[in-house]
Wavefront OBJ file of the C-alpha trace (Angstrom):
o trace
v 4.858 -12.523 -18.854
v 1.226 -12.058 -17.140
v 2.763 -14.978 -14.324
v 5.819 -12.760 -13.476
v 3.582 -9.404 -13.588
v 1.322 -11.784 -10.791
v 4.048 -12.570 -9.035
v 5.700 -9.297 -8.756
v 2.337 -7.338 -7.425
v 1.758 -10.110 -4.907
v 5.846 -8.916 -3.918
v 4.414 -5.499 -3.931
v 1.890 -6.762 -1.487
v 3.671 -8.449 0.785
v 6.178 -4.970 0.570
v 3.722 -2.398 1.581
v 2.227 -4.935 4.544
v 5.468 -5.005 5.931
v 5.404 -1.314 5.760
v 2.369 -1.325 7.606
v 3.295 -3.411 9.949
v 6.282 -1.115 11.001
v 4.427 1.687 11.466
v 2.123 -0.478 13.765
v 4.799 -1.421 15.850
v 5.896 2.232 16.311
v 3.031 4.338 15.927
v 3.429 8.033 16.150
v 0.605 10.714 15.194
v 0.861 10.917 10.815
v 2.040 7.713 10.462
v -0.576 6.941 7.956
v 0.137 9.854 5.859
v 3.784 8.351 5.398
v 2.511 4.965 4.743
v 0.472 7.183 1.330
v 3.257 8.920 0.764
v 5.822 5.865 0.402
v 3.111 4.270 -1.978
v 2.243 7.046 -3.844
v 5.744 8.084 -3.886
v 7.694 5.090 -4.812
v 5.121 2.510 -5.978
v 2.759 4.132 -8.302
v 5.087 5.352 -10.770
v 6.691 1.639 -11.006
v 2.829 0.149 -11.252
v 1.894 2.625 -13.941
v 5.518 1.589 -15.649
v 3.863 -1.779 -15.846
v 0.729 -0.580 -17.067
v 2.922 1.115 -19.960
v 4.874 -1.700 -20.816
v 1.243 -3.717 -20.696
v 2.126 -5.894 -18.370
v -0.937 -5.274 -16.195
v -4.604 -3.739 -17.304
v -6.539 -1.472 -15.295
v -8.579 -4.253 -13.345
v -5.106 -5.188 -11.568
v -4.166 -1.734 -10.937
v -7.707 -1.018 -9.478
v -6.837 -4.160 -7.146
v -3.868 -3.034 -6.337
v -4.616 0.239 -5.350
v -8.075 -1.113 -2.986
v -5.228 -3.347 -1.637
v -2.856 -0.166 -0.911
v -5.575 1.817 0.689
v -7.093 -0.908 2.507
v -3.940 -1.590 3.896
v -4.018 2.192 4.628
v -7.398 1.582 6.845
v -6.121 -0.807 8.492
v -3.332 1.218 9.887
v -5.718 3.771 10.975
v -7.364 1.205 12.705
v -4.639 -0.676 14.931
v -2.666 2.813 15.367
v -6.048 4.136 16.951
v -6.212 1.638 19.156
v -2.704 1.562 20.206
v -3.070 5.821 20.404
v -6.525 6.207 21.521
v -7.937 8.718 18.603
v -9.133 8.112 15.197
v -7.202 9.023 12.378
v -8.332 10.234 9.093
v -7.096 9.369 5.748
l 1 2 3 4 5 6 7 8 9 10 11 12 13 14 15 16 17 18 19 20 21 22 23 24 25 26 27 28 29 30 31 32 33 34 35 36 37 38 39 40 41 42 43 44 45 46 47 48 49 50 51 52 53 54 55 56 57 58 59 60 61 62 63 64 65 66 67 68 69 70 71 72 73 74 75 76 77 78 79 80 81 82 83 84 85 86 87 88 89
């Protein structure tokens, strides 16, 4: 069961780039506050389901969530450049 709980945060991964990378392509002033709001929003209450159900311990949810944010930075990042002005999470 710890293979398919692997497998289904490295999904989760490749979900939320994706995400990112939309937002990159279209970049518009708050995008990154919509990026942490779809995370927080719709994949935190499914990762702390797993965490319940014990099929992931608080070292992959601590990965996870560096990943989500990180992924969050790096948004800031590209849309500044693309925009011109540093945004703040």
């Amino acid at each position: 069961m710890k293979e398919s709980a692997e497998r289904e945060l490295k999904v989760l991964k490749e979900m939320i780039s994706a995400w990112r990378k939309s937002y990159e392509e279209a970049p518009y002033w708050g995008c990154e506050r919509d990026l942490i709001f779809e995370i927080e929003e719709y994949l935190l209450p499914y990762l702390r389901r797993l965490y319940e159900c014990g099929y992931i311990d608080e070292e992959q949810i601590t990965n996870f969530l560096s990943f989500c944010y990180e992924q969050v930075e790096i948004l800031c990042k590209n849309v500044d450049e693309k925009l011109g002005k540093r945004l703040e999470v």
